[in-house]
C-alpha positions as CSV (number, residue, x, y, z in Angstrom):
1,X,10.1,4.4,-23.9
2,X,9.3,1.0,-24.8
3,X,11.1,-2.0,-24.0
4,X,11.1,-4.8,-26.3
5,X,12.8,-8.0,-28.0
6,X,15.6,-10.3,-26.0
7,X,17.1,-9.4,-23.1
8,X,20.1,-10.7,-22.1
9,X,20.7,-11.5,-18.3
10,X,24.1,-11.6,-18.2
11,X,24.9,-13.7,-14.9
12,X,23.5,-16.7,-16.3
13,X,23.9,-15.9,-20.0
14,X,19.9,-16.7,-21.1
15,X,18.6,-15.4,-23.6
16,X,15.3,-13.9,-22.3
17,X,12.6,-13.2,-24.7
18,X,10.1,-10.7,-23.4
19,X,8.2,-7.6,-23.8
20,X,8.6,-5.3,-20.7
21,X,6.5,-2.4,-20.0
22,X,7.1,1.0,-20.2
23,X,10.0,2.7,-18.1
24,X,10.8,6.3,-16.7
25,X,13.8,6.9,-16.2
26,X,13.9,6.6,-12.6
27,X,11.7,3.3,-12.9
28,X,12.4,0.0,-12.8
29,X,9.6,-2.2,-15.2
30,X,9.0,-5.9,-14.7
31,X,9.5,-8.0,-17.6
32,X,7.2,-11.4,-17.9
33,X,8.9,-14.6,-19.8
34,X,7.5,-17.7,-20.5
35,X,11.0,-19.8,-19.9
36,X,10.4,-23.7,-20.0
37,X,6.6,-23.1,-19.4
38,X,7.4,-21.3,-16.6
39,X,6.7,-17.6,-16.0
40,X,9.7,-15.5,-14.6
41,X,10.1,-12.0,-13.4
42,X,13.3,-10.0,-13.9
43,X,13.3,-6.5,-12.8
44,X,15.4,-4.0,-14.8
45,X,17.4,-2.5,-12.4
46,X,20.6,-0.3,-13.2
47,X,23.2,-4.2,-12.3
48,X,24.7,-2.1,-9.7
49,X,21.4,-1.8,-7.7
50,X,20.2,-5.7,-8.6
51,X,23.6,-6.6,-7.3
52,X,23.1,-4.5,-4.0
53,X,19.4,-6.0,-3.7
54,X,20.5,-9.8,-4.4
55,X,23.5,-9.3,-1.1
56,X,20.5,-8.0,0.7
57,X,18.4,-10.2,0.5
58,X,21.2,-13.1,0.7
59,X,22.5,-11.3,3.9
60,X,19.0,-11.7,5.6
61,X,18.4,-14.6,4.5
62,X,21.6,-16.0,6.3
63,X,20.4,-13.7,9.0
64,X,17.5,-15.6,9.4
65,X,19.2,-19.0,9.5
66,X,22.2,-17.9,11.9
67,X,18.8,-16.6,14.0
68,X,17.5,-20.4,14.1
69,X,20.4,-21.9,14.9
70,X,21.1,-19.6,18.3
71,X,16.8,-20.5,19.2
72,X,18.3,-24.1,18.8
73,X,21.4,-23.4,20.7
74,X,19.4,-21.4,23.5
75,X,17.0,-24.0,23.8
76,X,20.0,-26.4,24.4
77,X,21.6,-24.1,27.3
78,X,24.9,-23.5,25.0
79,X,24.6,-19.6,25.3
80,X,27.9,-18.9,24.0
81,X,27.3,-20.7,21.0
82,X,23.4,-19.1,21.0
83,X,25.1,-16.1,21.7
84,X,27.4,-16.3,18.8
85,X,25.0,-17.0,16.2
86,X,22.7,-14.3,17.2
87,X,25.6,-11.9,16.9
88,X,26.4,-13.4,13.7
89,X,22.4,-12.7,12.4
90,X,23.3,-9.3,13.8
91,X,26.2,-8.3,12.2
92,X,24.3,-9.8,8.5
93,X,21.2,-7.7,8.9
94,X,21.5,-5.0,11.7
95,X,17.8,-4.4,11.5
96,X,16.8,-7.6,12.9
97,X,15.1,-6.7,16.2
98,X,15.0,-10.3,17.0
99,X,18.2,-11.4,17.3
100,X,19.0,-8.1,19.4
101,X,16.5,-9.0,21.6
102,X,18.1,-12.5,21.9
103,X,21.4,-11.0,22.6
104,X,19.9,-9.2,25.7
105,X,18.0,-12.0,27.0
106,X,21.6,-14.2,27.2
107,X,23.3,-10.9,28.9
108,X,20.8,-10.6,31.2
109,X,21.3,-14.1,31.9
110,X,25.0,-13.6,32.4
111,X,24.4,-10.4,34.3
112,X,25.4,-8.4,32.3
113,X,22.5,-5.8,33.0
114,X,24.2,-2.7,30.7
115,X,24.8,-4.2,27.8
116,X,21.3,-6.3,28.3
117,X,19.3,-3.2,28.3
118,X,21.5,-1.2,25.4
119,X,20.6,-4.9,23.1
120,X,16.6,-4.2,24.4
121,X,16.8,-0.6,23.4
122,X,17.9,-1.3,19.9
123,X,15.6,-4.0,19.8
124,X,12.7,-1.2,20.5
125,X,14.1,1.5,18.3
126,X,14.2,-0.9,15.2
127,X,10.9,-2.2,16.0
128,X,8.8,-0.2,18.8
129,X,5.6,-2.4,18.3
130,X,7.9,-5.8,19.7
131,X,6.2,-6.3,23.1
132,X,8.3,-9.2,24.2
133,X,11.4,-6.4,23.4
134,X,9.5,-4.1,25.8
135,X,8.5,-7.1,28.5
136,X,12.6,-7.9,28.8
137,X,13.4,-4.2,28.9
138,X,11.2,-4.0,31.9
139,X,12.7,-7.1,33.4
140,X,16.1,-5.9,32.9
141,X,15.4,-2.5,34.0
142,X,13.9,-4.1,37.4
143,X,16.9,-6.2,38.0
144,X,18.8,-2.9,37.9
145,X,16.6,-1.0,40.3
146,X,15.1,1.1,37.9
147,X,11.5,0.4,38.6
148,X,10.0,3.5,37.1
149,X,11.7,2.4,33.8
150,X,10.5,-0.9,34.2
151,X,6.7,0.4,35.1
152,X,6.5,2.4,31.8
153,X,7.6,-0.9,29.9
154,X,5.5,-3.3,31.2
155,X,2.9,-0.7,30.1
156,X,3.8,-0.6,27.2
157,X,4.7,-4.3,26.6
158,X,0.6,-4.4,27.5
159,X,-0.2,-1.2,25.6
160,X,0.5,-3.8,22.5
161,X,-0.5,-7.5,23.7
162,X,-3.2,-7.1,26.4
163,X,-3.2,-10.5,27.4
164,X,0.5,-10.1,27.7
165,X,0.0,-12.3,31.3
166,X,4.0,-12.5,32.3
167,X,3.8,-8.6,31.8
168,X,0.8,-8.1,33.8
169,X,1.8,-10.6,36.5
170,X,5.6,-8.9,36.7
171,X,3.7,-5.6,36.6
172,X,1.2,-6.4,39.9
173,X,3.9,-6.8,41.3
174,X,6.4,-4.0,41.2
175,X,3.9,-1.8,42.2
């Protein structure tokens, strides 16, 4: 089937004159219009799974600033506030490995070894090629007494950044 003639975006109420390109069912085509001398894209989507794709990327994108904000706030010694941002970015986009990482480091630095090393963990499982994830795990694990743990992460932390020095250095010396 061919898609031609206006198409009407109904958020902003343009009129958008275009010629898209052919669509199976199950595809979405990409429509080109020259607005104001300026080329646009507008995938046609079914609105329910535009709508679900716009929060998305809106929820990581406030992710992403929430994850700035606790780097400033951690840079500044206010972990509480660092704390709160990163479980703010968190609870936006759950897949950001970063700000779980983040969260461990400031309960490490509270002592708070459990909960440190569950934040590493998912950290890891959402992204197992993070070797700073692995290097904290390590250190956290270490802190607990769990050396062997900490031995196969320091490996691994090197596995993926061989000039990793902390990792190497931390890892002369456990063993």
């Amino acid at each position: 089937m061919i898609v031609s003639g206006p198409l009407e975006d109904r958020r902003a109420g343009d009129n958008l004159s275009c010629r898209a390109m052919s669509i199976l069912p199950t595809e979405s085509a990409v429509c080109f219009s020259l607005c104001a001398g300026v080329l646009l894209s507008l995938a046609l989507v079914p609105w329910g799974q535009r709508a679900a794709t716009a929060a998305q990327t809106r929820d990581t994108a406030a992710a992403e600033v929430q994850r700035q904000q606790g780097i400033v706030d951690l840079r500044q010694r206010d972990l509480q506030k660092a704390l709160n941002h990163f479980r703010s970015a968190v609870k936006l986009d759950p897949r950001d490995a970063q700000s779980h990482d983040y969260i461990g480091v400031i309960l490490g630095d509270k002592g708070i070894l459990t909960d440190a090393i569950a934040e590493f963990e998912k950290a890891i499982e959402l992204n197992n090629r993070f070797p700073l994830a692995h290097y904290h795990l390590a250190l956290a694990y270490e802190r607990a007494g769990r050396d062997d743990d900490a031995l196969v992460h320091y490996e691994e932390a090197l596995q993926i950044k061989p000039d990793f020095i902390d990792a190497r250095y931390d890892l002369s010396t456990l063993c």
